[in-house]
mmCIF file of the C-alpha atoms, coordinates in Angstrom:
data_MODEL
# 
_entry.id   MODEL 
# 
loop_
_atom_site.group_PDB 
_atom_site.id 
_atom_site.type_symbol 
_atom_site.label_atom_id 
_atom_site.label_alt_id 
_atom_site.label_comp_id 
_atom_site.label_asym_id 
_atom_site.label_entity_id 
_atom_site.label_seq_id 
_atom_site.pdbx_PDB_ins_code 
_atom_site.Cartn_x 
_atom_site.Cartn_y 
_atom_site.Cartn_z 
_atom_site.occupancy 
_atom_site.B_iso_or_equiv 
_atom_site.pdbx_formal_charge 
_atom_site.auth_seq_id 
_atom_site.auth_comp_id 
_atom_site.auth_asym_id 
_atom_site.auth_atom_id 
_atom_site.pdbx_PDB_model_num 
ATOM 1  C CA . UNK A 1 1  ? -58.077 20.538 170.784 1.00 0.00 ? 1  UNK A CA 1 
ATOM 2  C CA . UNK A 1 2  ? -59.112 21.859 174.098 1.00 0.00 ? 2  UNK A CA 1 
ATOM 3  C CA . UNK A 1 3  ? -61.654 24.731 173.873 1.00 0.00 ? 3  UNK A CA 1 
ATOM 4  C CA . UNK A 1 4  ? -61.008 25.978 177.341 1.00 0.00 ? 4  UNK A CA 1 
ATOM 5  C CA . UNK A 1 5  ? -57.265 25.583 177.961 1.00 0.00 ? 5  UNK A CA 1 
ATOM 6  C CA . UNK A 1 6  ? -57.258 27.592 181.128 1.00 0.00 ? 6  UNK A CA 1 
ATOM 7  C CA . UNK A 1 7  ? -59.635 25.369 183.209 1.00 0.00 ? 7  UNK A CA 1 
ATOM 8  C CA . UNK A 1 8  ? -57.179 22.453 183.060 1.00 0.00 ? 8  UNK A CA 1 
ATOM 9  C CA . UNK A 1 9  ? -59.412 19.199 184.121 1.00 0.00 ? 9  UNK A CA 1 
ATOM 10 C CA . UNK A 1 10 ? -58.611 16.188 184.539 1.00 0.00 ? 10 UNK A CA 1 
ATOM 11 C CA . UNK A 1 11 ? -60.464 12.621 185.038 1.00 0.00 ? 11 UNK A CA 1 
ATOM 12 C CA . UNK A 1 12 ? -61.320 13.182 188.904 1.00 0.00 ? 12 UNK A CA 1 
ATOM 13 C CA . UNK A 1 13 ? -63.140 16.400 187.878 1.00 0.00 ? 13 UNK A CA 1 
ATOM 14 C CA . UNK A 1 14 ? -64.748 14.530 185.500 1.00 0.00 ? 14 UNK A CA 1 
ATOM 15 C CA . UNK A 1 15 ? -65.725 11.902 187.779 1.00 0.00 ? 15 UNK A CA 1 
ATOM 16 C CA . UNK A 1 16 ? -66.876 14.673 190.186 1.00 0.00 ? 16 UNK A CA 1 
ATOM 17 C CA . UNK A 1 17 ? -68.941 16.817 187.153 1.00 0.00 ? 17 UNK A CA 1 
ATOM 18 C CA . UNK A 1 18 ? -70.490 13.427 186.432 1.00 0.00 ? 18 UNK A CA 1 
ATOM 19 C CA . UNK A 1 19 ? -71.718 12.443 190.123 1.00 0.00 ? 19 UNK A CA 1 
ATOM 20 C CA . UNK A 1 20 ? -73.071 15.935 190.709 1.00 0.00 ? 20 UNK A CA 1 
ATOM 21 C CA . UNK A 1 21 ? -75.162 15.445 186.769 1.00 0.00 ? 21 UNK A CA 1 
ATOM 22 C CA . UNK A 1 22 ? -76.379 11.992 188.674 1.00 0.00 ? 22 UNK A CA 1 
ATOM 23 C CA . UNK A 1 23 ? -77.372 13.847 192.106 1.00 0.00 ? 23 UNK A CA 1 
ATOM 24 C CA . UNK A 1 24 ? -79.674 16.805 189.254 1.00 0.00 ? 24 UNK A CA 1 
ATOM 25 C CA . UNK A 1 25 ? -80.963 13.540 187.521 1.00 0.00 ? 25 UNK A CA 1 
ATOM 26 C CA . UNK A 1 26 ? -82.065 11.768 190.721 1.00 0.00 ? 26 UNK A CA 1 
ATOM 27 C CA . UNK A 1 27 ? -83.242 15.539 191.684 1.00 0.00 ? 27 UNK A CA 1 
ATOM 28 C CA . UNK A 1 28 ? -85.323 15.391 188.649 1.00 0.00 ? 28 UNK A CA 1 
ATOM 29 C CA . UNK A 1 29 ? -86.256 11.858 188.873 1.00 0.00 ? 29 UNK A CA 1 
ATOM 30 C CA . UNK A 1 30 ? -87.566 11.836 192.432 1.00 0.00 ? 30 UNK A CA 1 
ATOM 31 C CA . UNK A 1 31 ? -88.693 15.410 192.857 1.00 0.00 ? 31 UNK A CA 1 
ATOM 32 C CA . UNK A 1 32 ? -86.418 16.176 195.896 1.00 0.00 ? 32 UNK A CA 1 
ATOM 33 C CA . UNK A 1 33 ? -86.117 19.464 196.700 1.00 0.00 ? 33 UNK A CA 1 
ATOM 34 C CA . UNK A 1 34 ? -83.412 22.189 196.930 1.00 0.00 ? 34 UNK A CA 1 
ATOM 35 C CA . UNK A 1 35 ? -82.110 21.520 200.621 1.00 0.00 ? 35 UNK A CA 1 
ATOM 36 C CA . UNK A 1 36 ? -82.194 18.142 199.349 1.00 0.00 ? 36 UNK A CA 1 
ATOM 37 C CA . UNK A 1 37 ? -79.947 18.465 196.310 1.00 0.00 ? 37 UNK A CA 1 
ATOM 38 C CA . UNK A 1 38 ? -77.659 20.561 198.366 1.00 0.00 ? 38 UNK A CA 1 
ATOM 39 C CA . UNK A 1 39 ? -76.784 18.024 200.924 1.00 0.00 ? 39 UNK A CA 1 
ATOM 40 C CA . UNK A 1 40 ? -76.623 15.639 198.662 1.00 0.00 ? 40 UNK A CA 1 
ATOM 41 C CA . UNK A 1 41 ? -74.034 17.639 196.242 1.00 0.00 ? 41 UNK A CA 1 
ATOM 42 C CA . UNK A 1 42 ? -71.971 18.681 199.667 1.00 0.00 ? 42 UNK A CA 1 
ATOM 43 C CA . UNK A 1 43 ? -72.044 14.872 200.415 1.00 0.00 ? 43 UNK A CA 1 
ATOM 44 C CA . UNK A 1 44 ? -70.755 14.154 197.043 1.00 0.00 ? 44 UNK A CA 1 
ATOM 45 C CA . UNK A 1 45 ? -67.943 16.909 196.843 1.00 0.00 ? 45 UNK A CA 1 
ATOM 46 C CA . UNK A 1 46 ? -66.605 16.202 200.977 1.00 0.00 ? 46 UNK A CA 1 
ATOM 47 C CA . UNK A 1 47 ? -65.976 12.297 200.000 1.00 0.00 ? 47 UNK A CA 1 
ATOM 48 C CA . UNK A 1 48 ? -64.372 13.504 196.635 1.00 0.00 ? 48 UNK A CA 1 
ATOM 49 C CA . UNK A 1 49 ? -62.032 15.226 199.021 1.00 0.00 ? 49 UNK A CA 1 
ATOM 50 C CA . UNK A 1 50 ? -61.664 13.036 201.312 1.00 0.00 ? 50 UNK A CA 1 
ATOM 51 C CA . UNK A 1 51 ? -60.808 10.612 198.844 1.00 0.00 ? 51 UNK A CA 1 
ATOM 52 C CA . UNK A 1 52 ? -57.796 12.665 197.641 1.00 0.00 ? 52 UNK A CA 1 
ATOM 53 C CA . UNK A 1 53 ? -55.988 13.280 200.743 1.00 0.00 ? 53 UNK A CA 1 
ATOM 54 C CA . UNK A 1 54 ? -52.662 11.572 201.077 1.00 0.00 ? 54 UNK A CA 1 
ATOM 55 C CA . UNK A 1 55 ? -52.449 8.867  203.718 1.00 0.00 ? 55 UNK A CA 1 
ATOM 56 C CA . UNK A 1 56 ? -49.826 8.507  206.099 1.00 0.00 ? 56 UNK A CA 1 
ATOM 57 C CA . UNK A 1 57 ? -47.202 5.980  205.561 1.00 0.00 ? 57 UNK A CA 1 
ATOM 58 C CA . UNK A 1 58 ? -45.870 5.642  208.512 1.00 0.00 ? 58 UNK A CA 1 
ATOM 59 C CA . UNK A 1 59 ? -44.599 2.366  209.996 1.00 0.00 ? 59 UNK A CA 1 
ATOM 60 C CA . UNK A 1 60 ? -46.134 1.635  213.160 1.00 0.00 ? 60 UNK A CA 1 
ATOM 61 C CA . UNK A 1 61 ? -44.532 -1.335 213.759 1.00 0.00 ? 61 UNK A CA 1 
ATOM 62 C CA . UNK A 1 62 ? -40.905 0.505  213.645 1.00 0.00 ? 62 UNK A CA 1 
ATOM 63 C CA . UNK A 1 63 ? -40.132 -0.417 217.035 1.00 0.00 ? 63 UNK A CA 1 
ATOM 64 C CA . UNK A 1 64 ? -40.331 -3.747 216.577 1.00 0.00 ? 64 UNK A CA 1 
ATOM 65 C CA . UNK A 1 65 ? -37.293 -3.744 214.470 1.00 0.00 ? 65 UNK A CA 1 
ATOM 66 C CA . UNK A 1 66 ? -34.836 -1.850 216.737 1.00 0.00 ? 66 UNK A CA 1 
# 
C-alpha cells in the first residue's frame, strides 16, 4: 500500500534520497558546513544525472563495412 501514490518513486530515487541522507550524516559527522553540504549534494544529484542519460549507439566503425 503506497501512502503517497502521486509521488511515484522508484529505486534510482531511492538510491538518490539515500546518498543525499549519507552527504547530512557525513555533514553531521564531520561538522562541515552549509556551503559544504551544498556542493556536496549538487555533486551528488549532477552524477545521478549524468548517470541517466542515454548513450549514443552509434557505430563508428560503419565505414569499414561499406
Amino acid at each position: 500500500m503506497m501512502m503517497y501514490p502521486y509521488l511515484k518513486l522508484g529505486p534510482r530515487d531511492g538510491v538518490l534520497l539515500i546518498s543525499v541522507l549519507i552527504m547530512l550524516v557525513l555533514t553531521l559527522i564531520f561538522k562541515w558546513s552549509v556551503w559544504e553540504f551544498s556542493f556536496s549534494v549538487v555533486a551528488v544529484i549532477i552524477s545521478f544525472l549524468a548517470g541517466n542519460m542515454k548513450s549514443d549507439k552509434k557505430n563508428v566503425l560503419a565505414f569499414l563495412k561499406k
